[in-house]
ZAMIMAR-708744 format. One line per 2 residues: number of its first residue (from 1); their letters; for each residue x, y, z of N, C-alpha, C. Coordinates in nm, 4 decimals. Example, Ala and Ser with C-alpha at 12.3 -4.5 7.8 and 13.67 -1.06 7.14 Angstrom:
1> AS> 1.3190 -0.5690 0.7800 1.2300 -0.4500 0.7800 1.3200 -0.3300 0.7800; 1.2850 -0.2250 0.7080 1.3670 -0.1060 0.7140 1.2900 0.0030 0.7870 $
***
This chain:
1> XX> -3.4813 -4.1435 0.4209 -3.4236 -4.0103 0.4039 -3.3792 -3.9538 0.5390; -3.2752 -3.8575 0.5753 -3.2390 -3.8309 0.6665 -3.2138 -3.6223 0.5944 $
3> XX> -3.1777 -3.5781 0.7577 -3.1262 -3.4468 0.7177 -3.0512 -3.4109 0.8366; -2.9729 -3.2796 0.7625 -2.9252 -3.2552 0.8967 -2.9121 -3.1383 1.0060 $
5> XX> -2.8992 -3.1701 1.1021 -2.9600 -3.0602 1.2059 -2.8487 -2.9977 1.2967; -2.8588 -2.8874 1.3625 -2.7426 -2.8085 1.4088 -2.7465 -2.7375 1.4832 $
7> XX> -2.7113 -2.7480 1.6234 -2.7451 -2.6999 1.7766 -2.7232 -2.5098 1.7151; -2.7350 -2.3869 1.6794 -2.6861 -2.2758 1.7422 -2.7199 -2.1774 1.7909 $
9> XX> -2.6725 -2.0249 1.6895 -2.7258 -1.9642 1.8032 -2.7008 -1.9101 1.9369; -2.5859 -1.9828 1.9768 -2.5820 -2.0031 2.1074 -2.4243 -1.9121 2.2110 $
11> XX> -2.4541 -1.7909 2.1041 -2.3379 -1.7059 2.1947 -2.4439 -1.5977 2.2717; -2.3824 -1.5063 2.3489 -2.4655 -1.4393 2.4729 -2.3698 -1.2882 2.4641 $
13> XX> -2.5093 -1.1991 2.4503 -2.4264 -1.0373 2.4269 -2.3057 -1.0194 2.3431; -2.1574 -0.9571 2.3410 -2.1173 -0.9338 2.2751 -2.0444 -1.0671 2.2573 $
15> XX> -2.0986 -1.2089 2.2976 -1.9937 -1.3331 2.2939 -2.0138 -1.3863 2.1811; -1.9505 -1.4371 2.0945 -1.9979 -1.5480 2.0098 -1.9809 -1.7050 2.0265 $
17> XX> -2.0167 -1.7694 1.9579 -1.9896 -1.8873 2.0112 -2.0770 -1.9633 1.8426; -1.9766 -2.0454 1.7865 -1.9352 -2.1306 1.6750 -2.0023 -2.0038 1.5441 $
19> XX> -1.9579 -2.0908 1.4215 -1.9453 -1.9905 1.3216 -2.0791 -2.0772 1.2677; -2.1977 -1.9506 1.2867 -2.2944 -1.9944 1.1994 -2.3196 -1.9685 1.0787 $
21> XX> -2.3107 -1.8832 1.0453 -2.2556 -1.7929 0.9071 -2.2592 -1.9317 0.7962; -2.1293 -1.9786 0.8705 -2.0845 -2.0907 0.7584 -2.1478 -2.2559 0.7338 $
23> XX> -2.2153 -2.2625 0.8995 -2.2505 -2.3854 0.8964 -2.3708 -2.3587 0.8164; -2.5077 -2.2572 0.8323 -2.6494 -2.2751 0.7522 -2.6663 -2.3169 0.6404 $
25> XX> -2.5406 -2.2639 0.5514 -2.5697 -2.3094 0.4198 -2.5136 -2.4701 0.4075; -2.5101 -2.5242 0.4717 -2.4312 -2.6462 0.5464 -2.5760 -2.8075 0.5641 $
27> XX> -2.6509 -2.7149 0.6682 -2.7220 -2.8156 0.7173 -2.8930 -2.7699 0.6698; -2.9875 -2.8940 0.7079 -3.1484 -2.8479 0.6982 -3.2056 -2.7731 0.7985 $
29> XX> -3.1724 -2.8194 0.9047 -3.2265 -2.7776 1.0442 -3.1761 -2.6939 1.1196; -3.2292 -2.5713 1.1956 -3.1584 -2.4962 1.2686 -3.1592 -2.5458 1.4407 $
31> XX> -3.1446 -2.5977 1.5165 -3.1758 -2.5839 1.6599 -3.1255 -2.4429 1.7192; -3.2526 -2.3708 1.7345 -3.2196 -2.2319 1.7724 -3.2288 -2.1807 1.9365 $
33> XX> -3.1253 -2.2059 2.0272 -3.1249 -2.1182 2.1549 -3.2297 -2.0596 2.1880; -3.2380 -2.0401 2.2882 -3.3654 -1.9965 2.3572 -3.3395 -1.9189 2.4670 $
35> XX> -3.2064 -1.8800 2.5049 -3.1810 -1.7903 2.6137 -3.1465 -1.8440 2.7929; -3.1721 -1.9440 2.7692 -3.1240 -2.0175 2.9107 -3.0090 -2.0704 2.9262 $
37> XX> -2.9077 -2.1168 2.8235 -2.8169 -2.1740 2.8015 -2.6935 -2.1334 2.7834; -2.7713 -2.0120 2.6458 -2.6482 -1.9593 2.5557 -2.8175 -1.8737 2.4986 $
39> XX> -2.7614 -1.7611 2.3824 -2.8399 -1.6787 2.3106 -2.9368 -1.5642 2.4320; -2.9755 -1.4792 2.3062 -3.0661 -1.3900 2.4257 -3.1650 -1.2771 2.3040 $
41> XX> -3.1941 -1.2172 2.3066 -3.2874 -1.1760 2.2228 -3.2436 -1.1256 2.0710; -3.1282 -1.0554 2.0923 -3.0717 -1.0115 1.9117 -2.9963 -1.1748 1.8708 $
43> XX> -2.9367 -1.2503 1.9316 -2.8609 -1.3441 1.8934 -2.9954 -1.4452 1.8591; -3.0906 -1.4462 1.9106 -3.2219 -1.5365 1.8526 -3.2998 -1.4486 1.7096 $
45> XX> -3.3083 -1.3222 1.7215 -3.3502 -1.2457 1.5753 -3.2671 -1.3099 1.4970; -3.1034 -1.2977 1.5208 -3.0247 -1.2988 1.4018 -2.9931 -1.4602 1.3600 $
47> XX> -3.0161 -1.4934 1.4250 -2.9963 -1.6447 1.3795 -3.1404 -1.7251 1.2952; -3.2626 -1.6643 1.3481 -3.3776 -1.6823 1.2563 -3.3506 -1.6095 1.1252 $
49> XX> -3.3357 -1.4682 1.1111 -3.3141 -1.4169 0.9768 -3.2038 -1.4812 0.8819; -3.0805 -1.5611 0.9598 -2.9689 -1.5789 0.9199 -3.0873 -1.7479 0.7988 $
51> XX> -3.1021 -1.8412 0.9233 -3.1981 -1.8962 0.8989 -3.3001 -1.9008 0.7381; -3.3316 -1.7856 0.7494 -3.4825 -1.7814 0.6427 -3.3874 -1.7522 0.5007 $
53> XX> -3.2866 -1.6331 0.5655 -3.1946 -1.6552 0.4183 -3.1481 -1.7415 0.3656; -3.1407 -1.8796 0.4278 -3.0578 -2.0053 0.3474 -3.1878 -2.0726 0.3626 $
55> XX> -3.3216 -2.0556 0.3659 -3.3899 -2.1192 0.3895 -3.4103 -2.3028 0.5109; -3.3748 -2.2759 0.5898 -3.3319 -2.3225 0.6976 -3.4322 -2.3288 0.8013 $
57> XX> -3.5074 -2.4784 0.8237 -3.6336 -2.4659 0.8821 -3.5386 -2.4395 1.0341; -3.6554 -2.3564 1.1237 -3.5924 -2.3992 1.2650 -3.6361 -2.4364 1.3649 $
59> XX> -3.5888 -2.4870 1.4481 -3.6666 -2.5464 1.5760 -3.6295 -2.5199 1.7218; -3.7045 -2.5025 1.7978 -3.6493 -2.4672 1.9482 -3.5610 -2.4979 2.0368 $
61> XX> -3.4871 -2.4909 2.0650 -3.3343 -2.5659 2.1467 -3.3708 -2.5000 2.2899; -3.4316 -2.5291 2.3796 -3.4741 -2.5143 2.4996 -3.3633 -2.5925 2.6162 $
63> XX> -3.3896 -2.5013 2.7274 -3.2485 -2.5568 2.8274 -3.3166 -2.5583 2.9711; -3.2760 -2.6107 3.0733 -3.2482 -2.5909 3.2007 -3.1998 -2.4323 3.2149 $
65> XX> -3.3124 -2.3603 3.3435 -3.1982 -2.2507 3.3152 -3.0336 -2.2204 3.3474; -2.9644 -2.2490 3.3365 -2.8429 -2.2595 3.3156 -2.6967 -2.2014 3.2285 $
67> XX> -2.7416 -2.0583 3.2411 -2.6463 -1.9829 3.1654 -2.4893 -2.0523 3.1741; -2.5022 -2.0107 3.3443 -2.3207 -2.0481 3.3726 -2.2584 -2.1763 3.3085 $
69> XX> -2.3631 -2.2600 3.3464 -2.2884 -2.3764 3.3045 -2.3600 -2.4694 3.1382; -2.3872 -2.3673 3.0714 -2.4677 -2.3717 2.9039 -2.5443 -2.5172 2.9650 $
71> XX> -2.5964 -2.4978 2.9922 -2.7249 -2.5713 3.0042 -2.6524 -2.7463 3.0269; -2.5800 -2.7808 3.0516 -2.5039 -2.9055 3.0753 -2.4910 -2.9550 3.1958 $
73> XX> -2.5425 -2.9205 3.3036 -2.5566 -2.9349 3.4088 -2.7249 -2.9816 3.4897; -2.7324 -3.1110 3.5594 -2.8617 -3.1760 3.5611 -2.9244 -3.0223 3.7042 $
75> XX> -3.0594 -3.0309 3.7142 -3.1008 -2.9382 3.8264 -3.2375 -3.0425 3.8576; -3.2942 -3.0285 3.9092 -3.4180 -3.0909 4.0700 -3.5590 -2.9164 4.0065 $
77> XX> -3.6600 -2.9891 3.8852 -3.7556 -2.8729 3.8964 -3.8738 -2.9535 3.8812; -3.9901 -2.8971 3.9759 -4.1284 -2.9795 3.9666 -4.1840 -2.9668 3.8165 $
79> XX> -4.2496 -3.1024 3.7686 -4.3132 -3.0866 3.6226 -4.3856 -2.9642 3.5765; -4.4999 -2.9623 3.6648 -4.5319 -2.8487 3.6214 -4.4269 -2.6694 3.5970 $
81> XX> -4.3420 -2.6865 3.6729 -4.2167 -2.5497 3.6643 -4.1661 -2.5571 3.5405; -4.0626 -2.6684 3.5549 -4.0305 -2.7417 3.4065 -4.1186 -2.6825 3.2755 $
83> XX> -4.2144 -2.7063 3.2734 -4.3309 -2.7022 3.1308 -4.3372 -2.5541 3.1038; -4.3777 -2.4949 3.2411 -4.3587 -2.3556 3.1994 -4.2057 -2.2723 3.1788 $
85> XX> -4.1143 -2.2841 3.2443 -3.9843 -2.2994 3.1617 -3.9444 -2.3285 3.0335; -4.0125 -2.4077 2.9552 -3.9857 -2.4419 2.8461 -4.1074 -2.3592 2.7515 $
87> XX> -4.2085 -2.3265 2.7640 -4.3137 -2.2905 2.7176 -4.2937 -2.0729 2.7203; -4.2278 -2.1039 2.8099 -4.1767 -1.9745 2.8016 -4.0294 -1.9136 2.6873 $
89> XX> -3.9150 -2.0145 2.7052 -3.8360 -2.0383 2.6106 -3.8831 -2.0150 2.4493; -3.9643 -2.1238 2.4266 -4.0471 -2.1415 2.2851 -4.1351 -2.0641 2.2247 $
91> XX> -4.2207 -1.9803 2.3202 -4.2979 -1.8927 2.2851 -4.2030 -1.7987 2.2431; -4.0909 -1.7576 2.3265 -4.0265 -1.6274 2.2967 -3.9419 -1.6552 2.1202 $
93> XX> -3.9015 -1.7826 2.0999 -3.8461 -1.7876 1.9666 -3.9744 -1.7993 1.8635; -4.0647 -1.8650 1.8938 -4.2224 -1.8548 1.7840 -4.2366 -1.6847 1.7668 $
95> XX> -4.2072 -1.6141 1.8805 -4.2560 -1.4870 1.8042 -4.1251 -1.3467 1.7311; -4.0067 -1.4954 1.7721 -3.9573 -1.4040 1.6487 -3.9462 -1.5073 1.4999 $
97> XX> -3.9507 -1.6013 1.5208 -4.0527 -1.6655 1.3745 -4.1516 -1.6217 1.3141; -4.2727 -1.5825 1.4109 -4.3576 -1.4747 1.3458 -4.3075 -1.3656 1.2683 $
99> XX> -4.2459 -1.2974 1.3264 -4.1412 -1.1518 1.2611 -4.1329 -1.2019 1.1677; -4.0497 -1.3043 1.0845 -3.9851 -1.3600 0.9951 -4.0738 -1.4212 0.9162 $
101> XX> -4.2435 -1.4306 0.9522 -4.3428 -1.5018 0.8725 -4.2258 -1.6507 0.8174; -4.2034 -1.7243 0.9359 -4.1550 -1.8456 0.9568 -4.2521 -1.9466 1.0633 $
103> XX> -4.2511 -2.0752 1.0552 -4.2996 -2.1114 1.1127 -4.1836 -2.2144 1.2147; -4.2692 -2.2521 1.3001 -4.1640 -2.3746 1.4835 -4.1440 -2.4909 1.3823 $
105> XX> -4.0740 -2.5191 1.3241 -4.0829 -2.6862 1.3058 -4.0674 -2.7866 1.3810; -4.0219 -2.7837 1.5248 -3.9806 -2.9038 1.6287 -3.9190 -2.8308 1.7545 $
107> XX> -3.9199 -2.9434 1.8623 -3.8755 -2.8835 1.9728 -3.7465 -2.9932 1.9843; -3.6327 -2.9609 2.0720 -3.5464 -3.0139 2.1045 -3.4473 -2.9853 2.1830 $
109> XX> -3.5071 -3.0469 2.3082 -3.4372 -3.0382 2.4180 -3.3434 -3.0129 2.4547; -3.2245 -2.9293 2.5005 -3.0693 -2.8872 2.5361 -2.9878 -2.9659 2.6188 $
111> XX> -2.8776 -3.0117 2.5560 -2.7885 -3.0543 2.6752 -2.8732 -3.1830 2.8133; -2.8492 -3.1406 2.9148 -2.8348 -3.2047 3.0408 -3.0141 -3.2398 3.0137 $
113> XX> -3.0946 -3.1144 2.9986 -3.2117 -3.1882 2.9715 -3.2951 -3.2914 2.8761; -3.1886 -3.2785 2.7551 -3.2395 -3.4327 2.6358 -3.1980 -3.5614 2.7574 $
115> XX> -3.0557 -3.4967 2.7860 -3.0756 -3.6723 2.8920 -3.1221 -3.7127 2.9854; -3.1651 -3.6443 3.0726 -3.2348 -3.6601 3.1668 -3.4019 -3.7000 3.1087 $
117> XX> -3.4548 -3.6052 3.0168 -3.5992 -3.7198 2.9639 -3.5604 -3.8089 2.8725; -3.4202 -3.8754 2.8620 -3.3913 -3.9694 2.8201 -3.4812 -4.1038 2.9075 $
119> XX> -3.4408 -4.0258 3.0211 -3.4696 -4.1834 3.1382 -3.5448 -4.1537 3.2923; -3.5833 -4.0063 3.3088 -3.6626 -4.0066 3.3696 -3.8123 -3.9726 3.3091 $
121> XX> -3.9329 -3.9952 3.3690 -4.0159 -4.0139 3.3155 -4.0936 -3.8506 3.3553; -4.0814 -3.7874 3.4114 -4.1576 -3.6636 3.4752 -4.0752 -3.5567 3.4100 $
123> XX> -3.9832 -3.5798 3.3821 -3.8896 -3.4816 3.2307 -3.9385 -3.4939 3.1431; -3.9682 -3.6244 3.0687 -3.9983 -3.6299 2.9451 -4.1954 -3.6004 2.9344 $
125> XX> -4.2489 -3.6570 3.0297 -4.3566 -3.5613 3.0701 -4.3627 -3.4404 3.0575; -4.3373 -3.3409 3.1303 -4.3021 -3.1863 3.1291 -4.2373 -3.1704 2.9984 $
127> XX> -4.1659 -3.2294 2.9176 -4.1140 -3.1799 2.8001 -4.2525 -3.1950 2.7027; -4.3155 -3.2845 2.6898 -4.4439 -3.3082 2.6032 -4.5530 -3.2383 2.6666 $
129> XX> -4.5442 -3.1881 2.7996 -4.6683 -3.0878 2.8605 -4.6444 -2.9230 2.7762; -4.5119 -2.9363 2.7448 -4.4549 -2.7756 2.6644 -4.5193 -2.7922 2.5309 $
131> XX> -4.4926 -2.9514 2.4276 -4.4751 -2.9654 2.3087 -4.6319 -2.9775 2.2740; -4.7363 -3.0289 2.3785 -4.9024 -2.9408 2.3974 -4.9270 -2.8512 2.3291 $
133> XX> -4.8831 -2.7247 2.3872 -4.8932 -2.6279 2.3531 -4.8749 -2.5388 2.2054; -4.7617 -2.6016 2.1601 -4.7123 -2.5772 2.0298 -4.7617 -2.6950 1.9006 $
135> XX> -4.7518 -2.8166 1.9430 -4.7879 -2.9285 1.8845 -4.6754 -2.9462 1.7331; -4.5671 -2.9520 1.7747 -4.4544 -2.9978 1.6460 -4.4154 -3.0752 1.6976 $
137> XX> -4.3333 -3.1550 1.6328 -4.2441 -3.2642 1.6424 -4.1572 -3.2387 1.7502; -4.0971 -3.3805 1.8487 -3.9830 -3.3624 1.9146 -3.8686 -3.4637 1.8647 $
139> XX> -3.7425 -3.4291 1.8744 -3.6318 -3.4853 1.8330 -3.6029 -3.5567 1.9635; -3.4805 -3.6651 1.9417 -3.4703 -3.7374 2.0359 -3.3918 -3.8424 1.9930 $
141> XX> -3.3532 -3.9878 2.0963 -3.2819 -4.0817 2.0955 -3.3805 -4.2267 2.0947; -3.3540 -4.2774 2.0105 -3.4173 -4.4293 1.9867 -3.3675 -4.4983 2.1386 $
143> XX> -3.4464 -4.5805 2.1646 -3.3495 -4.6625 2.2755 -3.3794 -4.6169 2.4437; -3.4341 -4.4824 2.4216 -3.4781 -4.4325 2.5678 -3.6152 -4.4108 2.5692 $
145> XX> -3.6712 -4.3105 2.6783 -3.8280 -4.2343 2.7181 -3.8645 -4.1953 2.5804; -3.7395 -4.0729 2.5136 -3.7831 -4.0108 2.3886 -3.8858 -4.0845 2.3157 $
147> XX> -3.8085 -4.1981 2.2811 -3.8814 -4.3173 2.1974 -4.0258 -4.3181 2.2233; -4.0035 -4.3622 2.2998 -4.1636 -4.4514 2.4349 -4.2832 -4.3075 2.4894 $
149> XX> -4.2337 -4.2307 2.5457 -4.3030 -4.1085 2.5743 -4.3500 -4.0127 2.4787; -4.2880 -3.9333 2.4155 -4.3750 -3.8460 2.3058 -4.4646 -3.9122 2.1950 $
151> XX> -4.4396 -4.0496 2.1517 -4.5570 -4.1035 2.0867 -4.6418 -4.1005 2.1241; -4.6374 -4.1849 2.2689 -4.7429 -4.2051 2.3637 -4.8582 -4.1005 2.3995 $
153> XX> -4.8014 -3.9601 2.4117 -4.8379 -3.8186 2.4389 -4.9056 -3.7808 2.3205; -4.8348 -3.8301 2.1878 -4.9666 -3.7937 2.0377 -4.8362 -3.7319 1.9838 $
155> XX> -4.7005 -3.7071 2.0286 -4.5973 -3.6095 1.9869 -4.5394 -3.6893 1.8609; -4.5431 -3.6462 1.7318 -4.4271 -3.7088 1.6284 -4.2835 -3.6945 1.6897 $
157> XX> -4.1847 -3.8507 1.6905 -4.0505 -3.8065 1.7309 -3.9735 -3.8619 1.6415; -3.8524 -3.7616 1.6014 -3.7587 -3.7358 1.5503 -3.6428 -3.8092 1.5542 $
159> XX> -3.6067 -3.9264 1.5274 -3.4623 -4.0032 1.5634 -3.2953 -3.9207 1.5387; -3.2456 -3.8850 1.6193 -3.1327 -3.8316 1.5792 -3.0528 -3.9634 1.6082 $
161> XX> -2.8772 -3.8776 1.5265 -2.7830 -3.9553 1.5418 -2.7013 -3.8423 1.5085; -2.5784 -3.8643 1.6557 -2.4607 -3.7174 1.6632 -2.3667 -3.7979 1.6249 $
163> XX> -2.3332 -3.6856 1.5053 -2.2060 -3.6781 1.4759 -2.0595 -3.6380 1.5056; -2.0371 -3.6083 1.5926 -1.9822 -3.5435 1.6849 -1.9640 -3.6023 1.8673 $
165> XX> -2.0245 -3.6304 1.8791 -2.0299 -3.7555 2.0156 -2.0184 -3.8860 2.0407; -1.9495 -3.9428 2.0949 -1.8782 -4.0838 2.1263 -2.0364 -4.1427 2.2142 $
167> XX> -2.0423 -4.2418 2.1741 -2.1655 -4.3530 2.2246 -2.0532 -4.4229 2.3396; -2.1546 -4.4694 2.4364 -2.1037 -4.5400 2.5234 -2.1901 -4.7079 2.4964 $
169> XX> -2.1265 -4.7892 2.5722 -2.1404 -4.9064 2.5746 -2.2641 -4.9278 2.5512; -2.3527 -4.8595 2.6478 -2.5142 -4.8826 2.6734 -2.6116 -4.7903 2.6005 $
171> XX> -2.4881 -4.7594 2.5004 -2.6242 -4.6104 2.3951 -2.6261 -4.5163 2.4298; -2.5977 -4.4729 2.5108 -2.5966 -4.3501 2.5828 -2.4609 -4.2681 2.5069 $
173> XX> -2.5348 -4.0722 2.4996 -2.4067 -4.0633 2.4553 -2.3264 -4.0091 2.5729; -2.1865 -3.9776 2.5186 -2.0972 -3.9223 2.6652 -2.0559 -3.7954 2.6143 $
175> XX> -2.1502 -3.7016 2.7030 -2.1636 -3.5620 2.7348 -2.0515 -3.5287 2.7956; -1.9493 -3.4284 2.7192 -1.8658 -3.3712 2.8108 -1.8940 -3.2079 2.7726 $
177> XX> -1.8510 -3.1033 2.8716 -1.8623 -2.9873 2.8978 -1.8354 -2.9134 2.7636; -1.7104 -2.9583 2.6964 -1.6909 -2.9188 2.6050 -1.6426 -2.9921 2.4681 $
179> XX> -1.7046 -2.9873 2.3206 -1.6748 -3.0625 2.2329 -1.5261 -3.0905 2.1560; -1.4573 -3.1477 2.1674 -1.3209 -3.1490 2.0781 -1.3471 -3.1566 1.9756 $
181> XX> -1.2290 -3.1392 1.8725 -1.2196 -3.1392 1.7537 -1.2521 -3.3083 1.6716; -1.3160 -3.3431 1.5527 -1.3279 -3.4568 1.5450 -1.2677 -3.5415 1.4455 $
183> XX> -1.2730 -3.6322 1.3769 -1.2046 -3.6905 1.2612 -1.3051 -3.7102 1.2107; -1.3234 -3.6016 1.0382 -1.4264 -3.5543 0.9887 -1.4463 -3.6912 0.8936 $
185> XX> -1.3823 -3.7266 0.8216 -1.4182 -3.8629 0.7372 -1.4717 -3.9675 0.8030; -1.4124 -4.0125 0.9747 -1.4817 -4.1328 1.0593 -1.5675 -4.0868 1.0897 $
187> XX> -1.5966 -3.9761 1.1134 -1.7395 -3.9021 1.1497 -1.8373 -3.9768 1.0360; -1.7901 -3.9038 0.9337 -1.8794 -3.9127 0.7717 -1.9148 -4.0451 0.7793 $
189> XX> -1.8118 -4.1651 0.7790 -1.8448 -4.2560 0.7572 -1.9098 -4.3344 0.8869; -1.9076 -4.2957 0.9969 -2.0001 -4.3697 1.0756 -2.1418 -4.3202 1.0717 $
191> XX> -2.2025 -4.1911 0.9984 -2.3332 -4.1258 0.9736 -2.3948 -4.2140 0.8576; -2.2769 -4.2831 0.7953 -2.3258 -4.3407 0.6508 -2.3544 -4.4953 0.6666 $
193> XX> -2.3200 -4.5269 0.7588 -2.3744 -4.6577 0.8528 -2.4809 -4.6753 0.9398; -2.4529 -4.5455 1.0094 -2.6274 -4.5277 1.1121 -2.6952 -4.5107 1.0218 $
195> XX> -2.7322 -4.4760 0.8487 -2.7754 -4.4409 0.8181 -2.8390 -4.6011 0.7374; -2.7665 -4.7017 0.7034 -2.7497 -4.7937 0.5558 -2.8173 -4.9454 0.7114 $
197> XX> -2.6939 -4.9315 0.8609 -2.7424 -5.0430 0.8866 -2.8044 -5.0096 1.0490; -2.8482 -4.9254 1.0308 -2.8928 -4.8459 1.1834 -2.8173 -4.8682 1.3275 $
199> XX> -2.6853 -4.8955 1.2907 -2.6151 -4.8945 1.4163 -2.4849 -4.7920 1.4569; -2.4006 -4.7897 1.5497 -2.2827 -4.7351 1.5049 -2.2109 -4.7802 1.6364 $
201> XX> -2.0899 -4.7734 1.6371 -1.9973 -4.8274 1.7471 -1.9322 -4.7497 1.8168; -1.9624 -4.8416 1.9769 -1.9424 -4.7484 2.0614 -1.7851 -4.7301 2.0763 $
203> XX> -1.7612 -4.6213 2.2245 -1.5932 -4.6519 2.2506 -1.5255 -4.8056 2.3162; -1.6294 -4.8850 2.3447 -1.5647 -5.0146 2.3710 -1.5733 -5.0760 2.2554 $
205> XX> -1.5967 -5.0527 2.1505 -1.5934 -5.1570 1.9999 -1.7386 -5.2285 2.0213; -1.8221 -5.1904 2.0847 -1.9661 -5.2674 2.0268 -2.0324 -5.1668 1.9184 $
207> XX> -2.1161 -5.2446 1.8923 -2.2695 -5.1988 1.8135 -2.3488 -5.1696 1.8737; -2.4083 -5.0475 1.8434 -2.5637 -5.0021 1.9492 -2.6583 -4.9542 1.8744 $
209> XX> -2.7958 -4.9569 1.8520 -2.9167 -4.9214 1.7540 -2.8960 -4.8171 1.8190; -2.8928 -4.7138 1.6964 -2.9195 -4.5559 1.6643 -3.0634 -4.5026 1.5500 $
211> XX> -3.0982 -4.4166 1.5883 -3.1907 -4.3817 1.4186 -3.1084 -4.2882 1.3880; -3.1894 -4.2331 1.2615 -3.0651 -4.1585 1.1447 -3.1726 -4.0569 1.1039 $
213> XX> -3.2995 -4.0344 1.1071 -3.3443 -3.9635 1.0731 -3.3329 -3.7789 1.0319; -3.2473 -3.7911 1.1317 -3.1662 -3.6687 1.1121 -3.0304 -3.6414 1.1721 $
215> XX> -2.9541 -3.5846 1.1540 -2.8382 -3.5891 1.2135 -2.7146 -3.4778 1.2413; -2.7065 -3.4727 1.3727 -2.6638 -3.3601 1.4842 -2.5399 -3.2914 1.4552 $
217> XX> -2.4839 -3.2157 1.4003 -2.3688 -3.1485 1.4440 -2.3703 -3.0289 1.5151; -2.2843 -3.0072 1.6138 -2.2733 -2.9275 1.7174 -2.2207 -2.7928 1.6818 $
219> XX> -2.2948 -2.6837 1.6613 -2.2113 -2.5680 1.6263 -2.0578 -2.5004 1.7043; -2.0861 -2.5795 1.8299 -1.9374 -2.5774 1.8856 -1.8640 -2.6553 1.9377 $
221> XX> -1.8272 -2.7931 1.8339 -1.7195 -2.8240 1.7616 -1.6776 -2.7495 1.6885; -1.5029 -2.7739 1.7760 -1.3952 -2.6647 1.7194 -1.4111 -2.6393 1.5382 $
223> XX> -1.4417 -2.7701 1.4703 -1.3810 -2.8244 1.3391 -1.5137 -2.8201 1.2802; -1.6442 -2.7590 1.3427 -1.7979 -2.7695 1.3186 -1.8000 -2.7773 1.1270 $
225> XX> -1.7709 -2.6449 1.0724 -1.8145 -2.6057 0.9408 -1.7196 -2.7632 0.8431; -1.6273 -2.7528 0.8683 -1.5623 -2.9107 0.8079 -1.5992 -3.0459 0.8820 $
227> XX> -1.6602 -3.0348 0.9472 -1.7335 -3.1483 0.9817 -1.8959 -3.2101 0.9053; -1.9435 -3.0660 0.9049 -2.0809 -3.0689 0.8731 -2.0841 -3.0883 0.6939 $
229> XX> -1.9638 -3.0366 0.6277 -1.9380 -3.0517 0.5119 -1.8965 -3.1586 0.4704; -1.8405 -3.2376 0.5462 -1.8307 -3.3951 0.4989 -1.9231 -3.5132 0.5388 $
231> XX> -1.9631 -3.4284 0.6305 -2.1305 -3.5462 0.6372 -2.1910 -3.4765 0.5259; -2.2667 -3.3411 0.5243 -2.3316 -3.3692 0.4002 -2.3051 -3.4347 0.2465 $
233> XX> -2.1689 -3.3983 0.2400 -2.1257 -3.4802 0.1075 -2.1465 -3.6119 0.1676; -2.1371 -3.6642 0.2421 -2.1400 -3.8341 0.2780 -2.2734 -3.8961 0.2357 $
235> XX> -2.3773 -3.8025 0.3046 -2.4975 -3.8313 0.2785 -2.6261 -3.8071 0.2526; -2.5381 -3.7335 0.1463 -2.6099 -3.6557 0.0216 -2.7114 -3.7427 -0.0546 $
237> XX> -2.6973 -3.9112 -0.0718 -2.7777 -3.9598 -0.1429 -2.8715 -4.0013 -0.0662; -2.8763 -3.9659 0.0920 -3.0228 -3.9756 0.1732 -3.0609 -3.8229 0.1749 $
239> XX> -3.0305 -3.7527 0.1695 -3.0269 -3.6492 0.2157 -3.2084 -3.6126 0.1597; -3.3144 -3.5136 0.2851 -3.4186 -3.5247 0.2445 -3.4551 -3.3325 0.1435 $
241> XX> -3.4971 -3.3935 0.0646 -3.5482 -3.2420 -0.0265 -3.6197 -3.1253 0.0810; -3.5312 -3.0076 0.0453 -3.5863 -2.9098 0.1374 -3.7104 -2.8690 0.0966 $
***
């Protein structure tokens, strides 16, 4: 079974940034901002309430602090800083989950920092010194630390697979600043493959092991709400009971 999950949340004061409105009733999972990136205290209320109305579990989307550059940009912070950075992030969205008599379902790392505890080891440390504290699940990439480290730590992890991002040769995906628009059916149908033979192909024409356990669309992709609507019709017959 798989489900699917959805970065937002993530506009700042009077900014917005992708149409959530349309995607919730869309996907399972919320990845909800945390204020370092993108979001800030009414844009985290309203996206939990938005949330509980479509019944929409959610989970923490924690960042580097990194407003200017939405959290996509790598930075140099000691583990212990790191942990409390993130522990600070998470606490502040748990207690507007509380408000909402909702509960954290998972943590998941933002941008520049999923990749970096992709493959360094004192990231993905400090990310499981945060997930301590809370004790939910972390999301992540088969194939790197994610894998290998939060088990190790006692952490349940989460296999994603983006829909919306080009794999590179070596598995890795390729992060650019900003998401383009995508081709919603090759989308669909490469989710319905990570899903049937656990792989999907990169931009040089190989095969690379992915998990499918759940699966990513970006609330800002241009084409987000028709994107997310043809993966779920795609894979609807994994799709896991809310």
């Amino acid at each position: 079974m798989t489900e699917i999950n959805c970065d937002m949340g993530e506009g700042f004061a009077l900014y917005h940034l992708g149409d959530d409105e349309h995607l919730m009733p869309l996907i399972s999972v919320a990845n909800v901002a945390c204020g370092f990136h993108g979001s800030d205290f009414n844009h985290m209320r309203r996206t939990v309430q938005l949330a509980k109305r479509y019944g929409v579990k959610v989970g923490a989307h924690p960042s580097l602090p990194d407003l200017q550059g939405f959290g996509r940009r790598e930075m140099k912070m000691a583990r212990d800083e790191l942990a409390n950075c993130l522990i600070y992030q998470i606490g502040a969205l748990r207690g507007f989950l509380r408000a909402e008599s909702m509960v954290l379902n998972h943590i998941k790392p933002h941008g520049a920092l999923y990749g970096m505890a992709a493959r360094m080891e004192e990231v993905a440390h400090a990310i499981c010194d945060a997930a301590d504290v809370f004790r939910v699940p972390l999301f992540g990439m088969i194939g790197t630390l994610h894998e290998t480290i939060y088990p190790a730590r006692g952490h349940r992890f989460i296999a994603e697979y983006y829909a919306d991002i080009e794999y590179a040769d070596d598995g890795k995906l390729i992060i650019t600043r900003e998401h383009p628009p995508v081709d919603t059916a090759r989308a669909a149908a490469r989710c319905v493959r990570a899903i049937r033979e656990g792989v999907t192909e990169t931009v040089g024409g190989h095969d690379v092991r992915v998990g499918s356990e759940s699966i990513c669309v970006h609330s800002d992709t241009p084409n987000a709400v028709e994107l997310a609507r043809a993966v779920r019709e795609a894979v609807r017959p994994w799709l896991a009971a809310s």
